[in-house]
Structures are given as C-alpha cells and as structure tokens.
MIRO-318742 format. One record per atom (N, C-alpha, C, O): residue number from 1; residue in one letter; atom name; y, x, z. Coordinates in steps of 0.2 Angstrom, whole numbers, plus 2048, in hexadecimal, padded with zeros to 3 digits. Atoms other than C-alpha are relative to their C-alpha. Layout:
rec nr NUM	rest A	atom CA	north Y	east X	up Z .
...
% end
This chain:
rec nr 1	rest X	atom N	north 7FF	east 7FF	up 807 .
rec nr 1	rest X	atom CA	north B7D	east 1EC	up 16D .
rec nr 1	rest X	atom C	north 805	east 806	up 7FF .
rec nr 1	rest X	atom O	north 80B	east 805	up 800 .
rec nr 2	rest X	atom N	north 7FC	east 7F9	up 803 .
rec nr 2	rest X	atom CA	north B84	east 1FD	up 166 .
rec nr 2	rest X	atom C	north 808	east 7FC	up 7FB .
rec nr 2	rest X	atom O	north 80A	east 7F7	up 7F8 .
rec nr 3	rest X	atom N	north 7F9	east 802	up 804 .
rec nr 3	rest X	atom CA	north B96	east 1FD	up 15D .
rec nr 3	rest X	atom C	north 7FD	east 803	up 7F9 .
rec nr 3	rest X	atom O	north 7F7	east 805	up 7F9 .
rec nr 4	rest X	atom N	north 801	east 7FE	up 808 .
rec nr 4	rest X	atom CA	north B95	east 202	up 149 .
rec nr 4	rest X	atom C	north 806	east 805	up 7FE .
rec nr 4	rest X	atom O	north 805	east 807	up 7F8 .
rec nr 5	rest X	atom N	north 7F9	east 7FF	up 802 .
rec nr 5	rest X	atom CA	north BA8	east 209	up 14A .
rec nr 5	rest X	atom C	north 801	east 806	up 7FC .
rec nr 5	rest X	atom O	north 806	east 807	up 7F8 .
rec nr 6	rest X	atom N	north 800	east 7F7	up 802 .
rec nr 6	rest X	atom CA	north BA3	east 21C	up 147 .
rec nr 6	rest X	atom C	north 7FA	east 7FF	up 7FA .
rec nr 6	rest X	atom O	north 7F4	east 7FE	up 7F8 .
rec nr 7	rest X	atom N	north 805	east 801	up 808 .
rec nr 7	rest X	atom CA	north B9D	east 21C	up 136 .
rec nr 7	rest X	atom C	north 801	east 808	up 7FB .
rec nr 7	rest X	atom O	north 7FD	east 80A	up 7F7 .
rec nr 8	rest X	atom N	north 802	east 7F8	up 800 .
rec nr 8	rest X	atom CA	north BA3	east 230	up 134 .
rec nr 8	rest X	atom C	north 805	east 804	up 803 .
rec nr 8	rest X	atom O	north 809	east 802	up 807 .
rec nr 9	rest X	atom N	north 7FB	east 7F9	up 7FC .
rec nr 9	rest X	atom CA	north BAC	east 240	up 13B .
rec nr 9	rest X	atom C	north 806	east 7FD	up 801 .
rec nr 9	rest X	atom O	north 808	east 7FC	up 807 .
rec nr 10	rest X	atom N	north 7F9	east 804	up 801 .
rec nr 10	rest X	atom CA	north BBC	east 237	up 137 .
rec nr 10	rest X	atom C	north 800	east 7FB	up 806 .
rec nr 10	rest X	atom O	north 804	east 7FA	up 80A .
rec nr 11	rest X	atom N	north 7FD	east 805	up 7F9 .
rec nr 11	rest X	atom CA	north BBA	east 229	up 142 .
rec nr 11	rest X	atom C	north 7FE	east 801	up 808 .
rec nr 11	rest X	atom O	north 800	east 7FE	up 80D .
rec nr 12	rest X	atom N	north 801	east 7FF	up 7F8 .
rec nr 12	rest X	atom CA	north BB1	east 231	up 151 .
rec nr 12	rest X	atom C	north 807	east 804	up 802 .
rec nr 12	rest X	atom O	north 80A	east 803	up 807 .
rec nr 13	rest X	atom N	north 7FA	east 7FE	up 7FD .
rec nr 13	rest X	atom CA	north BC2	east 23E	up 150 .
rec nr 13	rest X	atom C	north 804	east 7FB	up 802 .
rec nr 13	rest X	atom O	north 804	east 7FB	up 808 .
rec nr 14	rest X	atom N	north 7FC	east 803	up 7FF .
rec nr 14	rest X	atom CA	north BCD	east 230	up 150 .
rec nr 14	rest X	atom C	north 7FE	east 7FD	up 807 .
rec nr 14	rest X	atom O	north 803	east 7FB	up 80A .
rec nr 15	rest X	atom N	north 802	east 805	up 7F9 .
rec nr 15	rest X	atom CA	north BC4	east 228	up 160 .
rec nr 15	rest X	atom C	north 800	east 807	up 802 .
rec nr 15	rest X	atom O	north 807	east 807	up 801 .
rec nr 16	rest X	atom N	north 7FD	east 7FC	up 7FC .
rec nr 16	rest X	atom CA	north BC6	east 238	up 168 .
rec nr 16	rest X	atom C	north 808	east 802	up 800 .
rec nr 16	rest X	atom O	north 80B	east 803	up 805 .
rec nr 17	rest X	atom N	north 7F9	east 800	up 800 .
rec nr 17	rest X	atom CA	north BD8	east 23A	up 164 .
rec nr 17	rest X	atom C	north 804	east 7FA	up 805 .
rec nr 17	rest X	atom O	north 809	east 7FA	up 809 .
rec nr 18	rest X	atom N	north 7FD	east 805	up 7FE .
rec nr 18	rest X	atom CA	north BD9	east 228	up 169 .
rec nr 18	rest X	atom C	north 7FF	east 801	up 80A .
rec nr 18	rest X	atom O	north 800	east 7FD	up 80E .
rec nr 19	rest X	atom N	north 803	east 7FE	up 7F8 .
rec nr 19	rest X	atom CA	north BD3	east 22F	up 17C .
rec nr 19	rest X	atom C	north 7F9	east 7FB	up 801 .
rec nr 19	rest X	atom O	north 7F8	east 7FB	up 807 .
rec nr 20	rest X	atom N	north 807	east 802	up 801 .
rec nr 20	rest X	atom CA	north BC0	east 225	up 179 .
rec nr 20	rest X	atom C	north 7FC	east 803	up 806 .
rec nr 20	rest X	atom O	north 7FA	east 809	up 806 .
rec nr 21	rest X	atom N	north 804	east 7FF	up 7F9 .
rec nr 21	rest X	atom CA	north BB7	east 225	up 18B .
rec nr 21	rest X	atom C	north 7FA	east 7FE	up 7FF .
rec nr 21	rest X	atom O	north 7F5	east 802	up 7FF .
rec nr 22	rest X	atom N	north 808	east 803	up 801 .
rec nr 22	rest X	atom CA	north BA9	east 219	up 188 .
rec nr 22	rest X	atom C	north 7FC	east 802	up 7FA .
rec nr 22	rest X	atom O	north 7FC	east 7FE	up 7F5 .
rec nr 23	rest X	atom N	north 801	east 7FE	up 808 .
rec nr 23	rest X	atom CA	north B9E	east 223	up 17A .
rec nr 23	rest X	atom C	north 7FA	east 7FD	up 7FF .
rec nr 23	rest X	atom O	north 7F7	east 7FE	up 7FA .
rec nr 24	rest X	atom N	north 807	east 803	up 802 .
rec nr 24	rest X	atom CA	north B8F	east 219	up 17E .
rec nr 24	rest X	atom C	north 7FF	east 7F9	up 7FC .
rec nr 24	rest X	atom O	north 7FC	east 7F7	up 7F8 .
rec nr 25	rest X	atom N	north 7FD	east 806	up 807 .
rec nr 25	rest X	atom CA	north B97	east 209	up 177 .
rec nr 25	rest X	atom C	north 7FD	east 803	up 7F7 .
rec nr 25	rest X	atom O	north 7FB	east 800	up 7F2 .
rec nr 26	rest X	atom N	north 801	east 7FE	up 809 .
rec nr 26	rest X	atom CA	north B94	east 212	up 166 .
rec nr 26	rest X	atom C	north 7F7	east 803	up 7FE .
rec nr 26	rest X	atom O	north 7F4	east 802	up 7F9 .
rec nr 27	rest X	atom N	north 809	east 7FE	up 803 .
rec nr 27	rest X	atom CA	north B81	east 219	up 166 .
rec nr 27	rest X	atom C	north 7FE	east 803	up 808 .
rec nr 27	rest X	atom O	north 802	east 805	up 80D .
rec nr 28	rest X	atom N	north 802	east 7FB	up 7FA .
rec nr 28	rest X	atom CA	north B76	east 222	up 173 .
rec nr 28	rest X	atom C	north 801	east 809	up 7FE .
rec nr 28	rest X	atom O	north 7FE	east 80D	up 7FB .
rec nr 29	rest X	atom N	north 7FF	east 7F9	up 800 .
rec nr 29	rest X	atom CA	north B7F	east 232	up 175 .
rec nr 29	rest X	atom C	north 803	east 803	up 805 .
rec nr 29	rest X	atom O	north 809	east 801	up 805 .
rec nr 30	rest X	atom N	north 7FD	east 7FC	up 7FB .
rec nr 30	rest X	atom CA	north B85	east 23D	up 184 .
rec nr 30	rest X	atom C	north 806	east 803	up 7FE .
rec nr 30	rest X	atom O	north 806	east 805	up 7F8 .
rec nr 31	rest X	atom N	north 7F9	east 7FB	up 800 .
rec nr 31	rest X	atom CA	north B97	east 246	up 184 .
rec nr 31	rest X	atom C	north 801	east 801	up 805 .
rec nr 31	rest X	atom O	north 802	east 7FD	up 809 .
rec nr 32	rest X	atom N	north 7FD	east 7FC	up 7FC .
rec nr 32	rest X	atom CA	north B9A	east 253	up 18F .
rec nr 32	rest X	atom C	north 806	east 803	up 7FD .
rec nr 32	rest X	atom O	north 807	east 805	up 7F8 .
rec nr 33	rest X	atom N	north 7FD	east 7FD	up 803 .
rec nr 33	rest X	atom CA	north BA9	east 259	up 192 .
rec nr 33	rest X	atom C	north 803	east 807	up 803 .
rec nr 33	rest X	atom O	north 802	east 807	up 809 .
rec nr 34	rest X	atom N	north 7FE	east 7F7	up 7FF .
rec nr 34	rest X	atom CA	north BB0	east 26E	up 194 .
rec nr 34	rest X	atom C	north 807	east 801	up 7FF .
rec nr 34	rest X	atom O	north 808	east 804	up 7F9 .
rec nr 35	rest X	atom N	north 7FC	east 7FD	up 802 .
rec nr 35	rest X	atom CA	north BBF	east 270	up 195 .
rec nr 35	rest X	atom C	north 805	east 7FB	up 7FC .
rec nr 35	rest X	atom O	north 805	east 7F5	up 7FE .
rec nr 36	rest X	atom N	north 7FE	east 805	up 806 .
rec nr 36	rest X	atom CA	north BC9	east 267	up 186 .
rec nr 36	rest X	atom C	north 7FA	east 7FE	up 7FC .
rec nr 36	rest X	atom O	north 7FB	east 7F9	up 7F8 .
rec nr 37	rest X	atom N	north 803	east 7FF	up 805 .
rec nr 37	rest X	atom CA	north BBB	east 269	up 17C .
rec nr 37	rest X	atom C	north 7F9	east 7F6	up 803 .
rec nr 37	rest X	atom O	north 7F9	east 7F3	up 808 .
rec nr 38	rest X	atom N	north 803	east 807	up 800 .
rec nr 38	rest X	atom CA	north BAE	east 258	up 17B .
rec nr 38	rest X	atom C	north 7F9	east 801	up 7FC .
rec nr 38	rest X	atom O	north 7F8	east 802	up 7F6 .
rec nr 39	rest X	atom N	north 807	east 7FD	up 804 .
rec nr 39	rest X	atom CA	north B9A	east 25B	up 177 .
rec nr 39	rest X	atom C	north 7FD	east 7FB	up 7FF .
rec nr 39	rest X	atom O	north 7FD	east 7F8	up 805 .
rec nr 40	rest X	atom N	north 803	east 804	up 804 .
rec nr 40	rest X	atom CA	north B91	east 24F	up 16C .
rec nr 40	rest X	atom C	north 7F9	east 800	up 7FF .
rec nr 40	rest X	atom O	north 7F6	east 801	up 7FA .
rec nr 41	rest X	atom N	north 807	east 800	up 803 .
rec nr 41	rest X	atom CA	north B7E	east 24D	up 170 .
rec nr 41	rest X	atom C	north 7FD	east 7FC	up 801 .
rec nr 41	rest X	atom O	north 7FD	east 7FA	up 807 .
rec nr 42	rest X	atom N	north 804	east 806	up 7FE .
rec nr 42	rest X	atom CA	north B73	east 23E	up 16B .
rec nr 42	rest X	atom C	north 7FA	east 804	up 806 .
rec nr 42	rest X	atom O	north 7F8	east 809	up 808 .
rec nr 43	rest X	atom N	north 806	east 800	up 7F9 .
rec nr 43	rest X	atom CA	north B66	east 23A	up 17A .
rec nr 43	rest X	atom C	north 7FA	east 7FE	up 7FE .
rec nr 43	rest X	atom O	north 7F8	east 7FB	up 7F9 .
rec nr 44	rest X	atom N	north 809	east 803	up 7FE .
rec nr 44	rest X	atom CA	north B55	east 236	up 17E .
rec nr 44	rest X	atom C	north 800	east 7FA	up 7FB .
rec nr 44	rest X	atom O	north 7FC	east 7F9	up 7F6 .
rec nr 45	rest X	atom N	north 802	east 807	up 800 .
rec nr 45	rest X	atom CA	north B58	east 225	up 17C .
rec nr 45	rest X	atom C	north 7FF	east 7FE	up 7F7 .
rec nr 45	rest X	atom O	north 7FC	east 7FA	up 7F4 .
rec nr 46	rest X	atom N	north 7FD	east 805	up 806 .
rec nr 46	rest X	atom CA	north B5F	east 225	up 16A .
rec nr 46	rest X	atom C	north 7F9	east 804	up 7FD .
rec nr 46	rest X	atom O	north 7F6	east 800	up 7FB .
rec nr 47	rest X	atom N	north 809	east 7FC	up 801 .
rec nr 47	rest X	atom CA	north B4D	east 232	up 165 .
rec nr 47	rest X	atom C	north 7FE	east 7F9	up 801 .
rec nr 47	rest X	atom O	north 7FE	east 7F5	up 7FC .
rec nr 48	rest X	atom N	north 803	east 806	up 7FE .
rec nr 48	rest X	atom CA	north B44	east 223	up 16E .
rec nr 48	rest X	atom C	north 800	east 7FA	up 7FC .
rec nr 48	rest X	atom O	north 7FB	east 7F7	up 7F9 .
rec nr 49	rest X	atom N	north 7FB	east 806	up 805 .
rec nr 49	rest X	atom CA	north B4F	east 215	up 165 .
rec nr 49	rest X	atom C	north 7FD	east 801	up 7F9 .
rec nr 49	rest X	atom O	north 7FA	east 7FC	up 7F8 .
rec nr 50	rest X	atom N	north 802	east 7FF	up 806 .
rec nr 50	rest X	atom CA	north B4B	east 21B	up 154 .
rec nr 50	rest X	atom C	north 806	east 7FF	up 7FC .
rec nr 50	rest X	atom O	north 806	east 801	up 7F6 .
rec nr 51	rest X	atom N	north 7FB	east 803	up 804 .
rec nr 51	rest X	atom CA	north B5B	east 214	up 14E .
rec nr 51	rest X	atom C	north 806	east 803	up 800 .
rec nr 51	rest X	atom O	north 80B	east 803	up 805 .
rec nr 52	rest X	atom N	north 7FB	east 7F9	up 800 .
rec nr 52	rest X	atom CA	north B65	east 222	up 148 .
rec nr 52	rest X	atom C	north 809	east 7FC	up 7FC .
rec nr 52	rest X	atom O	north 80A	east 7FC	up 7F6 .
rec nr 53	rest X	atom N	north 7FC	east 7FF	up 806 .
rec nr 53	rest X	atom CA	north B77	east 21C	up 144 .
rec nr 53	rest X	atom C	north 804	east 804	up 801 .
rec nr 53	rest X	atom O	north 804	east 807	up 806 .
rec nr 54	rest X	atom N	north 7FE	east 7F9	up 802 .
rec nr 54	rest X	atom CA	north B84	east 228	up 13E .
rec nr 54	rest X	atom C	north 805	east 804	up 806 .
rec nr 54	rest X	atom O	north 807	east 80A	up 806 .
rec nr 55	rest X	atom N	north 7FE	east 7FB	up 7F8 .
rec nr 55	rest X	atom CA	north B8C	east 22D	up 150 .
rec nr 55	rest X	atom C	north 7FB	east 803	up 805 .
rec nr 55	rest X	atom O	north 7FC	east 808	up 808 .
rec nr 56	rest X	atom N	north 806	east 7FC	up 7FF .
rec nr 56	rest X	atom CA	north B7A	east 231	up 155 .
rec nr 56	rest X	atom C	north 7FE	east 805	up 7FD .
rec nr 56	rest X	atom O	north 7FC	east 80B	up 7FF .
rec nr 57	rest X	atom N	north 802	east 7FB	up 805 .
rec nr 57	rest X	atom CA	north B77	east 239	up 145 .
rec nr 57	rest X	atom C	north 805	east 806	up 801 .
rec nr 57	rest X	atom O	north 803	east 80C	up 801 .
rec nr 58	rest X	atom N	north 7FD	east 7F9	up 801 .
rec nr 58	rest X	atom CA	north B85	east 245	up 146 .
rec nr 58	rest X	atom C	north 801	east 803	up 808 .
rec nr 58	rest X	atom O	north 803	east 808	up 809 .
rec nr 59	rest X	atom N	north 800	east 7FD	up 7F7 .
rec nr 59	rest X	atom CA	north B85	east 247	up 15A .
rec nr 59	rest X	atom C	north 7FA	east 807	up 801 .
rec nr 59	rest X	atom O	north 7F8	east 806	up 807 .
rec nr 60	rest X	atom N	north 804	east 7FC	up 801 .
rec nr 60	rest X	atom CA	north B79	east 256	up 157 .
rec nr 60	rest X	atom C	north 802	east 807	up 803 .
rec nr 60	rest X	atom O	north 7FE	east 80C	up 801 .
rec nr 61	rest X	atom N	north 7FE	east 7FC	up 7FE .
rec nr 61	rest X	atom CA	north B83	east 263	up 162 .
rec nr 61	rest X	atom C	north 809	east 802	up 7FC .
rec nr 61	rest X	atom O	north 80C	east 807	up 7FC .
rec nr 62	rest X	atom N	north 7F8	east 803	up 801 .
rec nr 62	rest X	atom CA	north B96	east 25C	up 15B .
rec nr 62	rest X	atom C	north 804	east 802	up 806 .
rec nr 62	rest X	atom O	north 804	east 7FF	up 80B .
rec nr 63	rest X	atom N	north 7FB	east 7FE	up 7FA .
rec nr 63	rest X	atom CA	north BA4	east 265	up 166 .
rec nr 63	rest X	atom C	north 807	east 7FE	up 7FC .
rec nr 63	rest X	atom O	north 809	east 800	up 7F6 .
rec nr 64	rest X	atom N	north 7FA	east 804	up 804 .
rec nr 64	rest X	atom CA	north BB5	east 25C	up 161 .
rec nr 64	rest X	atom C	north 806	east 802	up 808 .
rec nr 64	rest X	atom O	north 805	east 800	up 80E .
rec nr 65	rest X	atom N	north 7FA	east 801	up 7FB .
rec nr 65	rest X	atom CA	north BC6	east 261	up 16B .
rec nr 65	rest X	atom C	north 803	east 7FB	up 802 .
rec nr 65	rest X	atom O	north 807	east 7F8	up 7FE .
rec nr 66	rest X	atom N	north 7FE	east 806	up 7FE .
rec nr 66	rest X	atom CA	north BCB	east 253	up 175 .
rec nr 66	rest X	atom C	north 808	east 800	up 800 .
rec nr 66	rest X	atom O	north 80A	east 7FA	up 800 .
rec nr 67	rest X	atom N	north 7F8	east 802	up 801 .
rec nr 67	rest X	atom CA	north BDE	east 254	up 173 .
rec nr 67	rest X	atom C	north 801	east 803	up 7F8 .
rec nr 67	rest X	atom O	north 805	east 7FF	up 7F5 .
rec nr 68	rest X	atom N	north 7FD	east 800	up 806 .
rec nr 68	rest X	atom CA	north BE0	east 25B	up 162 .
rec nr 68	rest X	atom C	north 7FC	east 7FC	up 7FA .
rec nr 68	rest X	atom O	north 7FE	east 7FB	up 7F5 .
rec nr 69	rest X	atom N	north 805	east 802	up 807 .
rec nr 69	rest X	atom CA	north BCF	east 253	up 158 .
rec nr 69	rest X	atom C	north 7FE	east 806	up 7FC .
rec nr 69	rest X	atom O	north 7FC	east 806	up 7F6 .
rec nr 70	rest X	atom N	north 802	east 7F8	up 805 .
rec nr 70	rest X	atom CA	north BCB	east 264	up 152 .
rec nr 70	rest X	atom C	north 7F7	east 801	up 801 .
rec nr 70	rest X	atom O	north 7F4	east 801	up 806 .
rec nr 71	rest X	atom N	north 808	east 800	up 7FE .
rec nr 71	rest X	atom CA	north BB8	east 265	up 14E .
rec nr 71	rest X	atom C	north 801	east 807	up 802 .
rec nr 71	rest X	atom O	north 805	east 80B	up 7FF .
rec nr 72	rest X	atom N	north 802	east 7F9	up 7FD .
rec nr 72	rest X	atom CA	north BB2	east 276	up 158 .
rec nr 72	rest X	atom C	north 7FD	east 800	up 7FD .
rec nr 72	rest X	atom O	north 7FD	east 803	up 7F8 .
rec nr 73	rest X	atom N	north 807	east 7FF	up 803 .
rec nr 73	rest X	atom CA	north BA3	east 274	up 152 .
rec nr 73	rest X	atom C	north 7FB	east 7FC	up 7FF .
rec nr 73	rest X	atom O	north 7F9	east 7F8	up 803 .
rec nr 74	rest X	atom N	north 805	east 808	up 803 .
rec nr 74	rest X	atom CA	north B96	east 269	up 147 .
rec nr 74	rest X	atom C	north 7FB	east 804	up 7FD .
rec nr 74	rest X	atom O	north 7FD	east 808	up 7F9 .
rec nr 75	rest X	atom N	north 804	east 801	up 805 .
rec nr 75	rest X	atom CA	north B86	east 26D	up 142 .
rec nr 75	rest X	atom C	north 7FC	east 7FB	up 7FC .
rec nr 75	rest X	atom O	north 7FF	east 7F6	up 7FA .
rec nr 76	rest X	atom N	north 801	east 803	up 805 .
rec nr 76	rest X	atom CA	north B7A	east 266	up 137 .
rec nr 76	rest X	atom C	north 800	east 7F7	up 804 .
rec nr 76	rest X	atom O	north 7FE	east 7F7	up 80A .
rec nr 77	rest X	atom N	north 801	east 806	up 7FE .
rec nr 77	rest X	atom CA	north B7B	east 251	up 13C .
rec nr 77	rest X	atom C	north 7F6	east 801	up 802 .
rec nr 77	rest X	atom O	north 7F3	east 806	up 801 .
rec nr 78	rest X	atom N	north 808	east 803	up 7FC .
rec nr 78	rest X	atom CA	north B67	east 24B	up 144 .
rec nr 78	rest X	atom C	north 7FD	east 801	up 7FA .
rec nr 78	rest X	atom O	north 7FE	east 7FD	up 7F5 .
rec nr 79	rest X	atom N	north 805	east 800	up 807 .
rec nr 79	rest X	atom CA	north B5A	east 250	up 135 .
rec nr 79	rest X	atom C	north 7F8	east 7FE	up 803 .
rec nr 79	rest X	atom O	north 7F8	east 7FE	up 809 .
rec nr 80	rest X	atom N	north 805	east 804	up 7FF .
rec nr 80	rest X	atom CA	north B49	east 249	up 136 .
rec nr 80	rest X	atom C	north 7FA	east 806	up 7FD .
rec nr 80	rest X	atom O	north 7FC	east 80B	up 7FA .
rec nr 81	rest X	atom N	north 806	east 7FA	up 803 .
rec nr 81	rest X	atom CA	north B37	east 252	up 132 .
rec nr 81	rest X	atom C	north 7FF	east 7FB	up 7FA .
rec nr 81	rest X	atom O	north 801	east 7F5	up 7FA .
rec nr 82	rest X	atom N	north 805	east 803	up 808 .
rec nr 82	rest X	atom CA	north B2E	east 24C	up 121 .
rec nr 82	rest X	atom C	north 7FC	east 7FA	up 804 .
rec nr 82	rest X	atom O	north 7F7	east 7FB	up 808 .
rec nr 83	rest X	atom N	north 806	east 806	up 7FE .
rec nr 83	rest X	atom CA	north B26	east 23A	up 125 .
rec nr 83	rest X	atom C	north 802	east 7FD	up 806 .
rec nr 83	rest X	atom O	north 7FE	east 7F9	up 809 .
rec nr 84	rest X	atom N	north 7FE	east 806	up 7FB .
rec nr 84	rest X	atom CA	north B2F	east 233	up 134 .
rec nr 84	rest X	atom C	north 801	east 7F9	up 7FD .
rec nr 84	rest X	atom O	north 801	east 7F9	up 7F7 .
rec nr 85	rest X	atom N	north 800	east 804	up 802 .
rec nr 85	rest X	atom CA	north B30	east 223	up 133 .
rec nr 85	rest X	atom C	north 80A	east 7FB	up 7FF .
rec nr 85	rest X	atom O	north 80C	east 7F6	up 7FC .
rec nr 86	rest X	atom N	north 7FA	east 803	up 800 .
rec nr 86	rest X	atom CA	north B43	east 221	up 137 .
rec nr 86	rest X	atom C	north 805	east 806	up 7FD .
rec nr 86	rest X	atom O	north 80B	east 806	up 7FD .
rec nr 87	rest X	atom N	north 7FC	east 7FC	up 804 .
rec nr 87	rest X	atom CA	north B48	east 22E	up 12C .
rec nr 87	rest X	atom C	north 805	east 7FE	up 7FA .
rec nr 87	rest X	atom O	north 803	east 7F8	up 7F8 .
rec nr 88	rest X	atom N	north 800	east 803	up 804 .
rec nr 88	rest X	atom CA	north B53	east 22B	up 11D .
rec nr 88	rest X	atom C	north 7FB	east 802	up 7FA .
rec nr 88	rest X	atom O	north 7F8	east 807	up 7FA .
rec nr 89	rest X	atom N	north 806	east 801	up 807 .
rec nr 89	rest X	atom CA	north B46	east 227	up 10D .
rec nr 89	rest X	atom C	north 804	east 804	up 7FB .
rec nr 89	rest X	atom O	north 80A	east 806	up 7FC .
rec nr 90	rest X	atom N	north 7FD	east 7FA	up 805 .
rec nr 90	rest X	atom CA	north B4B	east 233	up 0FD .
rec nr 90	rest X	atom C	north 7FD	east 7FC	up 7FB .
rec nr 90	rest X	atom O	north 7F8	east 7FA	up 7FD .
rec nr 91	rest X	atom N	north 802	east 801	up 804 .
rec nr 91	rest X	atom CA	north B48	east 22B	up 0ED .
rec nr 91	rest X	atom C	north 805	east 800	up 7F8 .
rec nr 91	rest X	atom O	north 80B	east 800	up 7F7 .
rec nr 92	rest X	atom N	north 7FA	east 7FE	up 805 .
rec nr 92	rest X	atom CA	north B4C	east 22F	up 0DC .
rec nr 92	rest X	atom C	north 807	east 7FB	up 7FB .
rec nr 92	rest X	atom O	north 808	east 7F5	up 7FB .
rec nr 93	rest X	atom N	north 7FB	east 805	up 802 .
rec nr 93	rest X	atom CA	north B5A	east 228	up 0D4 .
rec nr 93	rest X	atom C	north 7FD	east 801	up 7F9 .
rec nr 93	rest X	atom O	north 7F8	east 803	up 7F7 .
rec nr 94	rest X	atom N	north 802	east 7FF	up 806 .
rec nr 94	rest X	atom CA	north B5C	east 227	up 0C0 .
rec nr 94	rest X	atom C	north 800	east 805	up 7FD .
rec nr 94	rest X	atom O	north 7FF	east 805	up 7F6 .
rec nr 95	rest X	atom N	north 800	east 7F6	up 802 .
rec nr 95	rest X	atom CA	north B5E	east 23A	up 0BD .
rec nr 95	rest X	atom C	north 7FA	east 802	up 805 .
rec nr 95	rest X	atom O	north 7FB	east 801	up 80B .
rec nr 96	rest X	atom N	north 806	east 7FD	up 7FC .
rec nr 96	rest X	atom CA	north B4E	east 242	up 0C5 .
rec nr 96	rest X	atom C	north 801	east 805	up 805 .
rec nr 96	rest X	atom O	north 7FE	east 806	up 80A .
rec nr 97	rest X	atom N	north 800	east 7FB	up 7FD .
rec nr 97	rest X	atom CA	north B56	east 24F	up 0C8 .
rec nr 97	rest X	atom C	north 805	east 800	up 805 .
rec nr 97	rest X	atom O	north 807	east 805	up 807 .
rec nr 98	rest X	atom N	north 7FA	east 802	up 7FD .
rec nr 98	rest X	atom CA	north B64	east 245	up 0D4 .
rec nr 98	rest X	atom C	north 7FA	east 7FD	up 807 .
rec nr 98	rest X	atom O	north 7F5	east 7FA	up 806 .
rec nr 99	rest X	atom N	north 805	east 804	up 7F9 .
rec nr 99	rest X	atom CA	north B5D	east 23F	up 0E8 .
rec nr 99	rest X	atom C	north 804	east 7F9	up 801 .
rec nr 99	rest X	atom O	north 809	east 7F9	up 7FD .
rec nr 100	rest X	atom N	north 7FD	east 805	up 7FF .
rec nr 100	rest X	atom CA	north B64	east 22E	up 0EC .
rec nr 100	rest X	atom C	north 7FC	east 801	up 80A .
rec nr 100	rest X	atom O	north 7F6	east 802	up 80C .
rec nr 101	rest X	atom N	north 805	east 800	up 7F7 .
rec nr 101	rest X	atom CA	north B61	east 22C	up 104 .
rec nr 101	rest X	atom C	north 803	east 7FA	up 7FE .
rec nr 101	rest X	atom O	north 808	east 7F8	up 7FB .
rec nr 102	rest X	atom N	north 802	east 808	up 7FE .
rec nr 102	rest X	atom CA	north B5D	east 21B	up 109 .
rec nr 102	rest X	atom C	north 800	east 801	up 808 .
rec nr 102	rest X	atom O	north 7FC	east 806	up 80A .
rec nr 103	rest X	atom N	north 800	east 7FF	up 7F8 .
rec nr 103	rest X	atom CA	north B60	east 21A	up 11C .
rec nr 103	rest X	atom C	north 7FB	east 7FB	up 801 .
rec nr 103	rest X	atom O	north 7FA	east 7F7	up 7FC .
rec nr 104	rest X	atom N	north 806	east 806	up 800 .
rec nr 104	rest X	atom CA	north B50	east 20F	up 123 .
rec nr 104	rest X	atom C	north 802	east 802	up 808 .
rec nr 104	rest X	atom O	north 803	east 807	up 80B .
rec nr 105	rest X	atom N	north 7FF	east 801	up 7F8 .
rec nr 105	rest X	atom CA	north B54	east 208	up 134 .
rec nr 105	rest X	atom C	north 7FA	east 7FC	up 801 .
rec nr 105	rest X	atom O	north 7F7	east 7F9	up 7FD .
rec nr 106	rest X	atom N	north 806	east 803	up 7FC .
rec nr 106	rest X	atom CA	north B47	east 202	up 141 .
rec nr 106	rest X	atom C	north 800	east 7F9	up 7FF .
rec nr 106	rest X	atom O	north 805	east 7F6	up 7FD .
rec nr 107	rest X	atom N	north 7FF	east 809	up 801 .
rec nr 107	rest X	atom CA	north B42	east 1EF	up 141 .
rec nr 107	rest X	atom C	north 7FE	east 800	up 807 .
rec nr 107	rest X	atom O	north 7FA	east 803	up 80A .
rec nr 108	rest X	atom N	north 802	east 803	up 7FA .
rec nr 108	rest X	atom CA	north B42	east 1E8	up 150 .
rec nr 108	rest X	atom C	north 7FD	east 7FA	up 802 .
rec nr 108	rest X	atom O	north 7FC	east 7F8	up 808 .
% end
C-alpha cells in the first residue's frame, strides 16, 4: 500500500530536504540521481496502475536539488488525453463560465 504523505511540491521538497531514500513508499516513481540534483519520473507501473496520485502526478520529469530543495525544474504535472478513463472529470460549476476537476480514481 502506497503512502498519501506527498500531497504537493511543498511536501515532496520537505522529504528531499529531510534526506528521503525510499521514494517508492509514496507512488510508482523512479529517482535518479546526477550529481546533487534528484530526477522525478513516474514508471510503467504507475501508467499500468491507473491510479494517479499527486507525487505521480507531478513526477513528470521533476528535478529538485538534493541539499538545498531548490526545484531545477518542473514541467507540466501527468496530463491525460480527452476520454481516459482515469483522467480528472471537468464539470461545470455554478458559473458556466468557471471548470470545477473531479479527480476519479480506479475501483479495484
């Protein structure tokens, strides 16, 4: 069973700051590391898995320095095509012109 603990940028720096070795406790994600620098990409398994939660979601090529917490570099979080089934859902709120996301996780 996965951890929950990484819920955004702020608490994965803080587990890197804290020296955090085991990063598979928290989701299916690989970290390589170069140097000081520390590289952030979900794997196979977590595609496979379907069940994207938010240290997968932002492990999308996330490079974070291991002694200071300095993000090197983050692009966009894990984005989904139109009609996945484990995508988030979009639906309108009470302003039309406002989106409301609905994360929709796998049923097991």
């Amino acid at each position: 069973m996965l951890r929950e603990d990484i819920r955004d940028i702020n608490d994965l720096i803080r587990l890197v700051q804290q020296g955090e070795q085991n990063w598979l406790q928290y989701g299916h994600v690989q970290v390589r590391q170069h140097g000081d620098i520390l590289m952030f990409n979900y794997t196979d398994a977590a595609e496979s898995a379907g069940c994207w939660n938010a240290f997968e979601r932002m492990s999308r090529g996330l490079m974070i320095h291991r002694q200071t917490g300095e993000v090197v570099a983050r692009p966009f979080d894990k984005f989904f095509n139109w009609g996945v089934r484990t995508a988030p859902m979009l639906s309108w709120c009470a302003s039309p012109k406002k989106w409301m996301v609905h994360w929709v996780f796998c049923i097991v």
